[in-house]
Legacy VTK file of the C-alpha trace (Angstrom):
# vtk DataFile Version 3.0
C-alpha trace
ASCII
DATASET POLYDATA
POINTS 203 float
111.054 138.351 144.432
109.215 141.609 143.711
109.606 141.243 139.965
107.588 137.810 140.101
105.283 139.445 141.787
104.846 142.083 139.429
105.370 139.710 135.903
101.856 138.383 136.368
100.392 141.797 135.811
102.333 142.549 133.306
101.534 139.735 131.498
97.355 140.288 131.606
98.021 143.520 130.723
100.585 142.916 127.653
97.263 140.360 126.914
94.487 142.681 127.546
96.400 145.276 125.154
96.257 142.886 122.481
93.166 141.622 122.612
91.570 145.531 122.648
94.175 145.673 119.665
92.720 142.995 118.102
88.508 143.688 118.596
89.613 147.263 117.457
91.142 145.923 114.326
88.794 143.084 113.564
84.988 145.988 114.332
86.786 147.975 111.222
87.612 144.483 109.008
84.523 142.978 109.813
82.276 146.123 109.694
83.636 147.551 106.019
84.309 144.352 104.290
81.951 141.686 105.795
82.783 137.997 107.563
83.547 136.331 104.365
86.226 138.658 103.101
88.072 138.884 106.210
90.975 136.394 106.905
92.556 136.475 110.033
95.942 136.407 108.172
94.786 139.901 107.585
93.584 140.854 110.917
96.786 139.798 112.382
98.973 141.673 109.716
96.658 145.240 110.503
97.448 144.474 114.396
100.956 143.765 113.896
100.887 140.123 115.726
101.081 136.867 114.505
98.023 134.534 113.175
99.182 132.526 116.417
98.662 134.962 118.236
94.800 135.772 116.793
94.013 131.845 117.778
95.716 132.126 120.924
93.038 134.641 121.947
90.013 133.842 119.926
90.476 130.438 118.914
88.783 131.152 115.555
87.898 133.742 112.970
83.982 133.113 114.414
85.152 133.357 118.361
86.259 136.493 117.229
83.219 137.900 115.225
81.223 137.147 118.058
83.180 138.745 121.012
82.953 141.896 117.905
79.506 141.624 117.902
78.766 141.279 121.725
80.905 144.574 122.006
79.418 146.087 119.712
76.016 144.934 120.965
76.908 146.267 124.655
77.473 149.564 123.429
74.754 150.256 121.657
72.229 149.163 124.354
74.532 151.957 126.822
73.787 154.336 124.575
69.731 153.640 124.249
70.038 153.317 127.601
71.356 156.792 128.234
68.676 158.213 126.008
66.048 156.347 127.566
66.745 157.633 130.727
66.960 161.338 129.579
63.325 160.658 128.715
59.804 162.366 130.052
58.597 159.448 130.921
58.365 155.525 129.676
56.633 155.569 126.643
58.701 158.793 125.655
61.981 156.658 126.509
60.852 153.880 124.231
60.315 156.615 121.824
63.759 157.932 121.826
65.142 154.612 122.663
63.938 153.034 118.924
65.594 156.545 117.159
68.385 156.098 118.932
68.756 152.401 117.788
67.736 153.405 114.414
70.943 156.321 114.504
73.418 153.473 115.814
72.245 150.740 113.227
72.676 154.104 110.189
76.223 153.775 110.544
77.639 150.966 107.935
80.174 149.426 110.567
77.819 148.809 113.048
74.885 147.937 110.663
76.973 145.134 108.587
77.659 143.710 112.315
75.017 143.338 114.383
72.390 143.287 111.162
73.673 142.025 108.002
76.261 139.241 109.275
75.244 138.980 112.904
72.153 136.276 112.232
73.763 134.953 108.981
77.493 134.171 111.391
76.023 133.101 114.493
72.783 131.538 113.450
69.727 133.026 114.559
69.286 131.572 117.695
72.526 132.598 118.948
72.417 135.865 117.311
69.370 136.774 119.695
71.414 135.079 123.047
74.218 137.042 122.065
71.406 140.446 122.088
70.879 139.436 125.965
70.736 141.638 127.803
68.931 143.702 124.964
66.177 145.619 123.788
63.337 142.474 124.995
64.376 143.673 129.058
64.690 147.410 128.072
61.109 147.617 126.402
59.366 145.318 129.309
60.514 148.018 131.833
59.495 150.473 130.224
56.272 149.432 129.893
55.500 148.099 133.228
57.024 151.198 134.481
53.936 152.869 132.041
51.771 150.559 133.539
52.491 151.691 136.869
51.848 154.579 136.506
48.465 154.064 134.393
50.098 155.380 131.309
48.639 152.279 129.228
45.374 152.019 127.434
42.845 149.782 129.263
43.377 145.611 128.871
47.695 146.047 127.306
49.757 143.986 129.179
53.593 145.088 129.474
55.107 141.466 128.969
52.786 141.097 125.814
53.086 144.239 124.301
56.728 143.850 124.613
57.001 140.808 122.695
55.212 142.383 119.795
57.187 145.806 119.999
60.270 143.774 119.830
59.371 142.088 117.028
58.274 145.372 115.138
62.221 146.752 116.432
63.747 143.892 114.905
62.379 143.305 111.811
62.096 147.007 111.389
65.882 147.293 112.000
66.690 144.270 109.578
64.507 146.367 106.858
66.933 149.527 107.357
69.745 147.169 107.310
69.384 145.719 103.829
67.483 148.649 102.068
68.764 150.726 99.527
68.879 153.889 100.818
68.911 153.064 105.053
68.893 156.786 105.944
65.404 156.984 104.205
64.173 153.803 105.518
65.626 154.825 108.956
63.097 157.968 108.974
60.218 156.550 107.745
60.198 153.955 110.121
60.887 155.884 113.022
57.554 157.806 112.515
55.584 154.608 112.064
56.634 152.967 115.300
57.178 156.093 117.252
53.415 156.857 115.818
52.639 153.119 117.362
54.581 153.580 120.622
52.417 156.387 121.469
49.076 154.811 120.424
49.840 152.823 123.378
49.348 155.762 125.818
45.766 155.859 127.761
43.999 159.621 125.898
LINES 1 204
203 0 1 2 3 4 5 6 7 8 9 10 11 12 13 14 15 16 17 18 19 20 21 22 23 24 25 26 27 28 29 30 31 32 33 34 35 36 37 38 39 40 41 42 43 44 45 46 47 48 49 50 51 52 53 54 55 56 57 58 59 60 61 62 63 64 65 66 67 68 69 70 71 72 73 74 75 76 77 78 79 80 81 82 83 84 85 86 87 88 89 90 91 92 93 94 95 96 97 98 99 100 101 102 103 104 105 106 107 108 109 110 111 112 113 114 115 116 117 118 119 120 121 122 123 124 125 126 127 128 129 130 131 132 133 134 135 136 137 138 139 140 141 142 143 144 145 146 147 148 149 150 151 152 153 154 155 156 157 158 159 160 161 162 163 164 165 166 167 168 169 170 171 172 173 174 175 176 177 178 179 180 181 182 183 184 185 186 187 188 189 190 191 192 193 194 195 196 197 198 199 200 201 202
């Protein structure tokens, strides 16, 4: 009687186990060689399972790149979010926020996933779903949390200005992401929109 009991729970966690087995194996696939050249026939074979056991949890090679990406997603907004909140105050936590987005997105793994084959895999509007919660919520708070305060110049709105310093993030990031060198690109525009970030603040 006690051993049905206990079965069930050893079943979710025999599953959980692979499926952390799995995301761990397909963030390194995914991240150094790209979508197209992974095969889940590979995945399975670097996890030691079965391809029926890939589709059992994922369903598909994309089901899987996505739950990758959310992950991977998740984590880096904990980590801006640490930094942000280690901040002086809000316009200082955007600050550090963007360079700390800008160090996460320098590494190729992470880069290649949530940059390069994030939009092109999951389409662009479901690229930016799968970014929410993101950087849109992080950068309004900040702001309004400026604008409490009177940090803003006169007649900037924190809703508004969010908008457009998401935008600037984004396409900023997607610059880093396919340039040549994305350790220089990553510094120079750092200093541009940490230069704009505090143009914001009222002299």
């Amino acid at each position: 009687m006690s051993t049905r009991r206990r079965r069930p729970g050893r079943l979710a966690e025999r599953s959980e186990a692979s499926i952390e087995t799995l995301w761990g194996v397909a963030r390194v696939a995914f991240g150094a060689e790209g979508y197209a050249r992974v095969s889940l026939d590979g995945i399975a074979a670097a996890a030691a399972m079965t391809k029926g056991a890939v589709y059992h949890h994922f369903g598909s090679k994309e089901a899987l790149f996505e739950e990758v990406f959310r992950r991977e997603h998740r984590a880096t907004i904990a980590r801006v979010g640490r930094e942000n909140r280690a901040a002086r105050d809000p316009l200082a936590a955007i600050v550090k926020g963007v360079r700390t987005y800008f160090d996460v997105i320098a590494d190729p793994i992470a880069r290649r996933i949530l940059l390069q084959d994030g939009p092109s895999v999951l389409g662009w509007e479901r690229w930016r779903r799968c970014e929410e919660p993101g950087f849109g919520q992080m950068l309004e708070a900040s702001l309004t949390a400026a604008a409490k305060a009177e940090m803003l110049r006169d007649g900037l709105r924190a809703t508004e200005t969010a908008v457009l310093l998401l935008g600037a993030v984004t396409e900023a990031a997607l610059t880093i992401a396919h340039a040549a060198d994305p350790a220089a690109a990553t510094r120079r525009l750092g200093r541009e929109l940490a230069a704009h970030v505090e143009a914001l603040r009222r002299s």
